[in-house]
C-alpha positions in Angstrom: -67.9 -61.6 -73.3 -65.7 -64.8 -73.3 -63.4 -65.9 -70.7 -62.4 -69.2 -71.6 -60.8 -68.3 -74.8 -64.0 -68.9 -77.0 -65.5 -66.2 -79.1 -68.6 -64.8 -78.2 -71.7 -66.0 -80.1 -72.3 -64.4 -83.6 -76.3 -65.2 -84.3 -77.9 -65.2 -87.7 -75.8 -67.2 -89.8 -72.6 -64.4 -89.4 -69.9 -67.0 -88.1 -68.6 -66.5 -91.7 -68.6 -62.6 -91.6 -66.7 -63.0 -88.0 -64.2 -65.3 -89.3 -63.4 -63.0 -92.0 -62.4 -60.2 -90.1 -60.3 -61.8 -87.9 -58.9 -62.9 -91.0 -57.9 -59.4 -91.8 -57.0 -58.5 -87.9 -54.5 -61.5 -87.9 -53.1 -61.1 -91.7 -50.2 -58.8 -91.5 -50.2 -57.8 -95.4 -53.8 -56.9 -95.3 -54.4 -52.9 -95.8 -54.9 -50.6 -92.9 -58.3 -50.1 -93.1 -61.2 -52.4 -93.1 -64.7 -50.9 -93.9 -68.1 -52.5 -92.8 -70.6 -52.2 -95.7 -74.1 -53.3 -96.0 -77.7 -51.8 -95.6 -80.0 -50.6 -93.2 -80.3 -53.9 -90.6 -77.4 -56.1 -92.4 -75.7 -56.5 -88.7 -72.9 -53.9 -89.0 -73.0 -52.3 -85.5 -73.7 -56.0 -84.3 -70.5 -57.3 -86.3 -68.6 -54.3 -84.8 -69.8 -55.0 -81.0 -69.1 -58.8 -81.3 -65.7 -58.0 -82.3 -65.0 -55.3 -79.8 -66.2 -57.9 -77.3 -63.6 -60.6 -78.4 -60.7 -57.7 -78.4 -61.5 -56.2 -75.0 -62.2 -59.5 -73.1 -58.9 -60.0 -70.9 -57.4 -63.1 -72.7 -57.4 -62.0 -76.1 -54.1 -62.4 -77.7 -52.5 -59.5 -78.4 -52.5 -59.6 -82.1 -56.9 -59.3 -81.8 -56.7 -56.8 -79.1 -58.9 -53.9 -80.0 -57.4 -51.0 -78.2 -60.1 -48.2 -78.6 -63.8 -47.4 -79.6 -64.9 -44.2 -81.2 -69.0 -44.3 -81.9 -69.1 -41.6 -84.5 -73.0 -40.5 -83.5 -72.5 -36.8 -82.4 -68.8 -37.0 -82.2 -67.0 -34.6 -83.6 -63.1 -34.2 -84.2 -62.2 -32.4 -81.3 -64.4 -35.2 -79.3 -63.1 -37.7 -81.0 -59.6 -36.8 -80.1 -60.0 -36.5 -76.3 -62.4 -39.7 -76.6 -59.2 -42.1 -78.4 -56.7 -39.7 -76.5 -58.9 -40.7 -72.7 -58.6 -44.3 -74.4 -55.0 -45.0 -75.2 -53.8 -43.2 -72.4 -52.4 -39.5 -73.9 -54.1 -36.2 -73.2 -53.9 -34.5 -76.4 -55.1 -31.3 -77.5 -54.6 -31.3 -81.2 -54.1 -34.6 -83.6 -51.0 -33.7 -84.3 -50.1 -33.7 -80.6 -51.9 -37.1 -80.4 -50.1 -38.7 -83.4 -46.5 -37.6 -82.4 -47.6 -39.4 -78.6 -48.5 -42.2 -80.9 -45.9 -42.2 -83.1 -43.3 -42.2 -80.6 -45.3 -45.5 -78.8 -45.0 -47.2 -81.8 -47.3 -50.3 -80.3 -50.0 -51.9 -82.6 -53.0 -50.1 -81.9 -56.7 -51.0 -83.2 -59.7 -48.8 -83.5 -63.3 -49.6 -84.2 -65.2 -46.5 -85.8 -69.3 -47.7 -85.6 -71.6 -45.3 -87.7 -69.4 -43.2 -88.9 -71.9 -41.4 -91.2 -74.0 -40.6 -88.2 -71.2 -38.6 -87.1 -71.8 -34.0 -87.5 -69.3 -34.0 -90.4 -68.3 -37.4 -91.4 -65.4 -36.0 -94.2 -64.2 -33.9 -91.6 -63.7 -35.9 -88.9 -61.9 -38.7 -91.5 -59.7 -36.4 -92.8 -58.4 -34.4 -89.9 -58.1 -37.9 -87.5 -59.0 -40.6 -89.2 -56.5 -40.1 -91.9 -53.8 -38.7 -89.8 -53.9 -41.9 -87.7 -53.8 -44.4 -91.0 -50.2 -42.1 -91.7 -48.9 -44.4 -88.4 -47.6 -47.7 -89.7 -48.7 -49.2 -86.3 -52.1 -48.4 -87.0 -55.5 -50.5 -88.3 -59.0 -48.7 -88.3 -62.7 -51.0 -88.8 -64.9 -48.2 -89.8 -68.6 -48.8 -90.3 -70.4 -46.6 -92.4 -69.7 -43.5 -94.0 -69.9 -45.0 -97.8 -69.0 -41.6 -99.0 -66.3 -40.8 -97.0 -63.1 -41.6 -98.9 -59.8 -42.3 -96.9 -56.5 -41.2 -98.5 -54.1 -43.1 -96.2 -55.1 -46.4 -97.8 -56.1 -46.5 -101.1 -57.7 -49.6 -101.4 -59.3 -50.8 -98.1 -60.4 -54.0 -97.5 -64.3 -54.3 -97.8 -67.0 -56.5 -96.0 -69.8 -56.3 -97.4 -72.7 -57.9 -95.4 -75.4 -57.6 -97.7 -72.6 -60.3 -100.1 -74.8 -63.6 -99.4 -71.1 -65.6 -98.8 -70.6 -63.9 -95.4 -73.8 -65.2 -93.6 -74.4 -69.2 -93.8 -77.7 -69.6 -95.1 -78.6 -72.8 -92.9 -78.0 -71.2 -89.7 -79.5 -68.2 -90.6 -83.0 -70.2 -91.9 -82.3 -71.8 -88.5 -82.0 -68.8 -86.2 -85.3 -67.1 -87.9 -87.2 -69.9 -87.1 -86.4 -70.5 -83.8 -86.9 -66.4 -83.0 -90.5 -66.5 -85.4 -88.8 -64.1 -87.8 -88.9 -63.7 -91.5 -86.6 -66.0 -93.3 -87.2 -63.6 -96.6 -84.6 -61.2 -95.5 -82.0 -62.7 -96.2 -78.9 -62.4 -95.9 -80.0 -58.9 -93.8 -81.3 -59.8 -89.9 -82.7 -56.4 -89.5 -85.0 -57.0 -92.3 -86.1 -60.4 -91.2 -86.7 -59.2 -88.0 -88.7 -56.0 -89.5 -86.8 -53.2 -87.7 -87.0 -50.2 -89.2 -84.5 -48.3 -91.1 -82.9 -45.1 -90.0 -83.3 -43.5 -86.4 -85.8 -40.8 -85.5 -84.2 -37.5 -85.5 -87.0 -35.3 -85.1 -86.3 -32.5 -82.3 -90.4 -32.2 -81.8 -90.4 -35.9 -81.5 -87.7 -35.7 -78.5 -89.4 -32.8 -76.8 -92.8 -34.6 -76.7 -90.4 -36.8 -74.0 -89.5 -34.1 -72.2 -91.4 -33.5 -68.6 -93.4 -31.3 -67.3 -93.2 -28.4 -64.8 -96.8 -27.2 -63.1 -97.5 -24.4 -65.9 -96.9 -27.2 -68.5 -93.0 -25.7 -69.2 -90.8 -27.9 -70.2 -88.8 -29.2 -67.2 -85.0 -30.0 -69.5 -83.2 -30.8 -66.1 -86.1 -33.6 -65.5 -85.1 -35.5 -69.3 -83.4 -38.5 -69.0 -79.5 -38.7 -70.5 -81.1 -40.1 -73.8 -83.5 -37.4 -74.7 -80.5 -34.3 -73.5 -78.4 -36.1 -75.9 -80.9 -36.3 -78.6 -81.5 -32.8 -78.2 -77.9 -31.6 -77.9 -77.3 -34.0 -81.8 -80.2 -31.9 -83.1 -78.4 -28.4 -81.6 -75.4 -29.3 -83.1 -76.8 -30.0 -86.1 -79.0 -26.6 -86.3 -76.4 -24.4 -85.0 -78.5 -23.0 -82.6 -78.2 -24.5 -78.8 -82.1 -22.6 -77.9 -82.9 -23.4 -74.1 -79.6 -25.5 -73.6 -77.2 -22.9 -73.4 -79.1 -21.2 -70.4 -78.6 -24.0 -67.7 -75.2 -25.9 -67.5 -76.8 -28.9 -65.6 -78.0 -29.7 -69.0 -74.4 -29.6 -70.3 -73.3 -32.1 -67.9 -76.7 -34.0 -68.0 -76.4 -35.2 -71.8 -73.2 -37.7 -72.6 -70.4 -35.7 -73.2 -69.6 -36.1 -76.8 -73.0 -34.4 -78.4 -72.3 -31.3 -75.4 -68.9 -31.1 -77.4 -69.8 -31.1 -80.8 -72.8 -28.6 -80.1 -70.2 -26.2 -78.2 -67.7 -26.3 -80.8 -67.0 -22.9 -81.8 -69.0 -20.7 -78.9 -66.9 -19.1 -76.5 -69.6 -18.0 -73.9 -67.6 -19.3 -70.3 -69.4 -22.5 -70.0 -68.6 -23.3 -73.7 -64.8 -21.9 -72.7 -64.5 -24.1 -69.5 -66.0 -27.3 -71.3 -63.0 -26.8 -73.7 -60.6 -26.5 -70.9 -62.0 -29.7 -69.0 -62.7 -31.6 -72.0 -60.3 -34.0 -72.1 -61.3 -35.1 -68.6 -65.4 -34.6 -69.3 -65.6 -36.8 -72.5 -65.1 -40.1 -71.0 -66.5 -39.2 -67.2 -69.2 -42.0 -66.8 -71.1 -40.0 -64.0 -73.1 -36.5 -63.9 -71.5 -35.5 -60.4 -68.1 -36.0 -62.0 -68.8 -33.9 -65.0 -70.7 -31.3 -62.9 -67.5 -30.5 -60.7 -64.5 -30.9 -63.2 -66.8 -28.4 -65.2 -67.8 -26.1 -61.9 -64.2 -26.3 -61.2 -63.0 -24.2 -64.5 -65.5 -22.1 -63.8 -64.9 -21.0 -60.5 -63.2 -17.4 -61.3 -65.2 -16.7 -65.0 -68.7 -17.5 -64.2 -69.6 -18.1 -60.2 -73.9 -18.3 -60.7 -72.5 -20.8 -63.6 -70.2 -23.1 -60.8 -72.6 -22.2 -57.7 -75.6 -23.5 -60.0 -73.0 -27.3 -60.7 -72.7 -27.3 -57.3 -75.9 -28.6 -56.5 -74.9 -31.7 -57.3 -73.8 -33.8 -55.0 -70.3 -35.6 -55.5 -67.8 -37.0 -53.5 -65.2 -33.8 -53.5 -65.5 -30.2 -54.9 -62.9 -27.7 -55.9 -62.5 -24.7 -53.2 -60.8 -22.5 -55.0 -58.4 -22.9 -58.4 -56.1 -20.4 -60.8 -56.3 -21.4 -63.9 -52.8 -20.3 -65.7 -50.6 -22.3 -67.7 -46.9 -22.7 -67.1 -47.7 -24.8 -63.6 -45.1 -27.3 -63.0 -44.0 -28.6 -59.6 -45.2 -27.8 -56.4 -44.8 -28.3 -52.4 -45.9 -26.9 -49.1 -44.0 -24.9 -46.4 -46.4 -24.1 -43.3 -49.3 -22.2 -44.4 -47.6 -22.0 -48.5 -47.6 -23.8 -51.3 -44.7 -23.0 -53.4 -44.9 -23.7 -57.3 -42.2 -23.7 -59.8 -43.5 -23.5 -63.5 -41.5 -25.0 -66.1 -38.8 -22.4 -66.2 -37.9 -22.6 -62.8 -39.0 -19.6 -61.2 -40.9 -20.0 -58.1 -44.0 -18.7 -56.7 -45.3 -18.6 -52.9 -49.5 -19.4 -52.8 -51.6 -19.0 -50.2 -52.5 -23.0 -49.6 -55.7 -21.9 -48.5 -56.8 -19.4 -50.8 -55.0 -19.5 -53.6 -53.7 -16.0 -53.7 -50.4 -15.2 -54.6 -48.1 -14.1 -51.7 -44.9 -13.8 -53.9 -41.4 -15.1 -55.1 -38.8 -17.0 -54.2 -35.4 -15.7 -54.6 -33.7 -18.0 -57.0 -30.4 -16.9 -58.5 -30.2 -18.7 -61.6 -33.6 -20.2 -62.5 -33.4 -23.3 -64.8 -35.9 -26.7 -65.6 -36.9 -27.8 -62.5 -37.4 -31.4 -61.9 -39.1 -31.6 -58.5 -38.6 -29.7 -55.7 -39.2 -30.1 -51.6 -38.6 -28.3 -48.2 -37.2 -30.1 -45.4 -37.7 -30.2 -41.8 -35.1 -27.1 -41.3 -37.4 -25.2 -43.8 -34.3 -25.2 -46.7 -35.9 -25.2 -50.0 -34.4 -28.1 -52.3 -34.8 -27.9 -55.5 -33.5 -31.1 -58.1 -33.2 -29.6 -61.9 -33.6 -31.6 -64.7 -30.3 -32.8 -65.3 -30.1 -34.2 -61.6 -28.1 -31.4 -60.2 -29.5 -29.7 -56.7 -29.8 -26.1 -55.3 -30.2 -25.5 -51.4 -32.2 -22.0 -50.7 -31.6 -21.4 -47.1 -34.9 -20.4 -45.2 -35.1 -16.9 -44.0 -36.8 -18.1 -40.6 -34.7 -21.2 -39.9 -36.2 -23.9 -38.2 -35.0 -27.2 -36.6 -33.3 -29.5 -38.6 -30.0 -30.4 -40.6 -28.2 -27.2 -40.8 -27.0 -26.3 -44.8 -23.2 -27.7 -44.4 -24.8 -30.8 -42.8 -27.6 -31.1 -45.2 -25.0 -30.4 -48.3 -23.3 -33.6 -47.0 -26.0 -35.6 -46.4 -27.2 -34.4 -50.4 -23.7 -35.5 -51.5 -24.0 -39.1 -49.8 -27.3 -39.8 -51.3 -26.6 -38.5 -54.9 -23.1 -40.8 -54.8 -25.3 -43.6 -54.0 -27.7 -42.9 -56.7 -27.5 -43.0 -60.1 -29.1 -39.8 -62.0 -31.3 -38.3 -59.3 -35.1 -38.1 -61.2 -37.4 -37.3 -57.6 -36.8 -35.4 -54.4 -38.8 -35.8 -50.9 -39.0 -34.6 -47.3 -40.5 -35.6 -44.2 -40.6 -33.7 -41.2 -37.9 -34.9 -39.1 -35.3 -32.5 -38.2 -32.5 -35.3 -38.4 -33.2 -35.9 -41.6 -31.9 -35.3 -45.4 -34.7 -35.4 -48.6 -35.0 -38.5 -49.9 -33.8 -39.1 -54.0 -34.9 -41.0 -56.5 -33.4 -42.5 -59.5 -33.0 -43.2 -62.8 -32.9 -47.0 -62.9 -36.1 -47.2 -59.9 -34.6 -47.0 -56.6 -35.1 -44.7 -53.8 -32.2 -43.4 -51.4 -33.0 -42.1 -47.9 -30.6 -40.9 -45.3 -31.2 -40.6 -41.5 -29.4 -41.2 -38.2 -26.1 -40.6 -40.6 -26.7 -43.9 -43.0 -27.9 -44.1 -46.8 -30.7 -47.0 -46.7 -31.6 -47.7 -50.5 -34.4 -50.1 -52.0 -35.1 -50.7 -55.4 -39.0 -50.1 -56.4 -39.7 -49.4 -59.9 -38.6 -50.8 -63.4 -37.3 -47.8 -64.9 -37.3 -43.8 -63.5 -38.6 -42.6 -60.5 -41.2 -40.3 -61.6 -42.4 -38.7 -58.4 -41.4 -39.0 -54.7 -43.6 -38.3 -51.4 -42.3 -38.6 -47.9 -44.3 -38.6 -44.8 -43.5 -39.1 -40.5 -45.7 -41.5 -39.2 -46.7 -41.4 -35.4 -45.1 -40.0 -32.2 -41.9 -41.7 -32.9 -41.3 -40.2 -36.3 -41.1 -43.0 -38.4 -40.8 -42.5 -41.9 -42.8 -43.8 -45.0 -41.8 -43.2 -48.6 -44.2 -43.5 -51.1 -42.5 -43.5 -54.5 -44.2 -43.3 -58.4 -42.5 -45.0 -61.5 -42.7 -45.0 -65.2 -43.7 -47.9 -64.9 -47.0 -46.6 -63.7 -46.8 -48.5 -60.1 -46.9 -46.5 -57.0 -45.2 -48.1 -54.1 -44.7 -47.7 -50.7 -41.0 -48.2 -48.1 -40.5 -47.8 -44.8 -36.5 -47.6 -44.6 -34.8 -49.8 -42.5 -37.7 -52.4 -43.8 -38.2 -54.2 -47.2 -40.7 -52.4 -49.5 -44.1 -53.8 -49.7 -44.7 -56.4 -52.3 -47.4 -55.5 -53.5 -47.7 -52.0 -55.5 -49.8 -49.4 -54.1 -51.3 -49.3 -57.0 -51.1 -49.3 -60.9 -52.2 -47.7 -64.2 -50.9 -48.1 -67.6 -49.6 -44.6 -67.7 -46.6 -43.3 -66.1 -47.0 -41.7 -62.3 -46.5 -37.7 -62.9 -46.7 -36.9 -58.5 -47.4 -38.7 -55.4 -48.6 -37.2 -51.8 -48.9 -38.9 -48.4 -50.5 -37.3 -45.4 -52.5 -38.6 -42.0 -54.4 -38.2 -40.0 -58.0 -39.3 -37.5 -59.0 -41.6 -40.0 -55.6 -42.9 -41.3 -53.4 -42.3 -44.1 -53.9 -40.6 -47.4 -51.9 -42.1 -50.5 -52.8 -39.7 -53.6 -51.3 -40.4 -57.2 -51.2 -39.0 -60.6 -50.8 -40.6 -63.4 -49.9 -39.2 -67.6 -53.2 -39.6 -68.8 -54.9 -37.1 -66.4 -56.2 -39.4 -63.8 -55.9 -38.7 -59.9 -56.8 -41.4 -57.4 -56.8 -41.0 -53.7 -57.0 -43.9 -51.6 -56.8 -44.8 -48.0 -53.9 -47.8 -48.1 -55.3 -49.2 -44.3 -59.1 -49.4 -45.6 -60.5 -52.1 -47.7 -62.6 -49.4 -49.5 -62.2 -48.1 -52.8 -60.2 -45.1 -54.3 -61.5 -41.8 -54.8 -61.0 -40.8 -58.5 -60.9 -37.5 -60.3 -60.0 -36.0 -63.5 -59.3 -32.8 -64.0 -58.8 -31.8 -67.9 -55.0 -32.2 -67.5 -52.3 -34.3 -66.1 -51.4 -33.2 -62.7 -47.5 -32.7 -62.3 -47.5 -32.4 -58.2 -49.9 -33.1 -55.4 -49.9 -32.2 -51.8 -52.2 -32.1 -48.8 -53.1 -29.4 -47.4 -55.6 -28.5 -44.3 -58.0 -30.9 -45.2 -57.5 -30.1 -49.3 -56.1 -32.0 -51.9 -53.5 -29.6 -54.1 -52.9 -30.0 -57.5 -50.4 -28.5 -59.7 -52.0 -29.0 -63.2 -50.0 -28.0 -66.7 -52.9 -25.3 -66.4 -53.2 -24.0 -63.4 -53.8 -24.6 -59.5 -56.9 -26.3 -57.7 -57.3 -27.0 -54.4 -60.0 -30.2 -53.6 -62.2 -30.6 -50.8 -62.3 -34.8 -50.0 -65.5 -35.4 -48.9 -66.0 -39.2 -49.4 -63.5 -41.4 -49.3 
């Protein structure tokens, strides 16, 4: 990959084939869609990598930036969709619900399709994707392969055919064979010259005879590398028939993810169920551990020998216990509860250790809910979506601003804000929640003054406060649209440096310490979750869990996660 501006090399005489399509990227009259034609060993997959190469490397100009990958072999539609949806940061569950996010985005967005026609249903996965996407203006798709798939959202592509002589310079091809000893003959094809052959093996015997060993000469499928489990989940998928696969779900998270979903699609046995759940999250996971335990984690309640048998794996956290039920919104913790609103405002009391539901919260007119906290008193504060606030005195009152005072305190801050957006608390008795805004700043009142800093470009998205030390000094740590997180001691500047940043929007924030420091955890829109120690040079902790998370909060050693699906608590155990 270049860094100095330059291309990367194109061997075999395909300069000419290069330059053309970069001719097509750059020419805004040119159709939509660009297909990659040639024969077995005419260079397509090596034109597609060279040019995914130049339009990931970090200085490509915008108008050559190629924004997402989809390698059709074993993917199928639902795959594909959590693959490009993982990719341009959305978590969509339909294409329709992918299209609308992209619609509404309205940036130009580029996506390379290799081997298209290895794909389980080519046709199907153009027309119920593919095609969808080409409806966006916005949108330009390189497809290679797939001759027979036809494309109704351009009708006529543009077409580079590699076995056409004028797209590879004869001279430098005559030039590269003879300095690599290959055949010259094959022209203007370098698979050919170099003899490889055509086709891949698909034989499911031929992958098996790959397969170790146990004692009794049984075949030992948690022993197969990644490429021989994938090989083998193409050819279930392809049969209908999963055979020995379906048995152990260490072989679900052993194989990459995209063959597991293609196989899967249509069972609903409770791995195949929780695989659907977690996909979003599990098709672009790089690791086994973090496959194994954002599956084990859907499968905690529905199948325990399924999530006992994940857990074998070792990972850096695991869930301890999780609810999976949709309507989850909001969330934060009073003593030993977690209280969650969903996203009609009613709100539930869970046991933060358990999970188990301990009961309601009194609310007299429930409406949209926006964020909510407790303060140090134990008053409930709960900021609706329009900006407007509701106190819910605690039954067992503790020490801190009483409801007149904290009223007051509520009005100071909100006239010094413009459209509250985020609420906080720390514990500090003297205190009033901290707001966020609208236009990025944060507002926090103590000792009878409003203190306000500026620290995102655009809303405040999420809101996390947090009393530091003996002296109870407080710490704000704040998330924007603008996908930064960013941390303010009042009384102090903010930090100049983010927190950290993602190119998605923050969706909650959490701050706790303790022995070994502090804890900074984040969400962001595309379903990621990163905790981080802000003190220690060592690197973040990151998890995804098959949907965004909409609040976070620490909680006797566990991570809590409020999830548009449901409830999970996380045990941390390497960070």
């Amino acid at each position: 990959m270049s860094t100095d501006g330059r291309a990367p090399a194109l061997n075999a005489g395909r300069r000419m084939a290069g330059t053309a399509l970069l001719g097509w990227l750059d020419d805004p009259r040119a159709p939509r869609l660009c297909r990659i034609t040639g024969g077995p060993g005419s260079g397509k997959s090596h034109l597609l990598a060279w040019l995914l190469a130049l339009g990931t490397a970090p200085d490509t100009p915008p108008g050559r930036r190629v924004h997402a990958a989809l390698p059709a072999e074993g993917l199928d539609v639902r795959g594909a969709l959590w693959l490009l949806g993982s990719q341009l940061g959305y978590v969509a569950r339909t294409p329709e619900e992918l299209c609308a996010a992209l619609d509404e985005d309205g940036r130009r967005t580029v996506i390379c399709v290799p081997e298209l026609d290895l794909a389980p249903d080519p046709a199907r996965l153009a027309a119920e994707l593919l095609d969808p996407l080409l409806g966006l203006p916005h949108f330009r798709l390189v497809v290679d392969g797939g001759a027979e798939v036809s494309f109704a959202g351009v009708a006529e592509p543009a077409v580079l055919d590699l076995d056409d002589p004028r797209w590879t310079d004869r001279e430098r091809f005559d030039a590269w064979c003879a300095r690599a000893g290959h055949d010259p003959a094959g022209y203007p094809s370098p698979g050919r010259a170099v003899g490889l052959p055509a086709g891949r093996p698909t034989d499911p015997a031929g992958l098996l005879a790959r397969v170790p060993r146990t004692g009794d000469g049984t075949l030992d499928l948690p022993a197969a590398d990644e490429d021989v489990l994938t090989g083998l989940w193409i050819a279930a998928a392809r049969a209908g028939d999963l055979g020995p696969l379906a048995a152990d779900p260490l072989l679900h998270v052993r194989a990459r993810p995209a063959a597991v979903t293609a196989a899967l699609t249509g069972r609903t046995d409770p791995v195949a169920t929780a695989w659907d759940a977690a996909g979003p999250a599990l098709i672009d996971l790089p690791d086994v551990a973090g496959r194994a335990h954002t599956l084990r984690a859907r499968l905690l309640t529905t199948a325990p020998d399924a999530a006992a048998r994940l857990a074998t794996v070792p990972a850096p956290w695991s869930a301890r216990w999780a609810r999976w039920e949709p309507g989850a919104a909001i969330g934060t913790t009073r003593g030993d509860e977690w209280l969650v609103a969903d996203r009609n405002g009613t709100v539930r009391r869970y046991s933060a250790a358990t999970g188990a539901v301990v009961g309601l919260v009194p609310v007299a007119e429930p409406r949209p809910l926006q964020a909510l906290t407790v303060t140090a008193g134990g008053t409930l504060v709960l900021l609706d979506t329009w900006g407007g606030t509701e106190l819910l005195a605690p039954v067992h009152p503790a020490p801190g601003l009483e409801p007149y005072a904290l009223d007051e305190a509520l009005a100071r801050l909100g006239a010094a804000a413009a459209v509250p957006t985020a609420v906080a608390a720390t514990a500090l008795a003297e205190d009033a929640p901290a707001l966020g805004d609208a236009v990025g700043a944060v507002h926090w009142y103590g000792a009878g003054e409003v203190h306000s800093a500026s620290l995102h470009t655009g809303p405040v998205t999420a809101l996390a406060a947090l009393a530091l030390g003996p002296e109870g000094v407080p710490l704000l740590a704040g998330g924007g649209y603008d996908g930064t997180v960013r941390l303010w001691g009042p009384g102090e500047e903010p930090m100049a440096a983010p927190a950290d940043r993602r190119p998605a929007p923050v969706t909650a924030v959490a701050l706790a310490t303790g022995p070994d420091g502090l804890l900074l955890a984040a969400a962001w829109a595309d379903g990621l979750v990163r905790v981080r120690r802000p003190e220690h040079p060592g690197g973040p902790l990151d998890l995804r869990l098959g949907s965004p998370a909409r609040a976070l909060d620490f909680h006797g050693g566990a991570l809590l996660a409020a999830l548009d699906d449901g409830l999970l608590a996380v045990d941390l155990h390497q960070l």
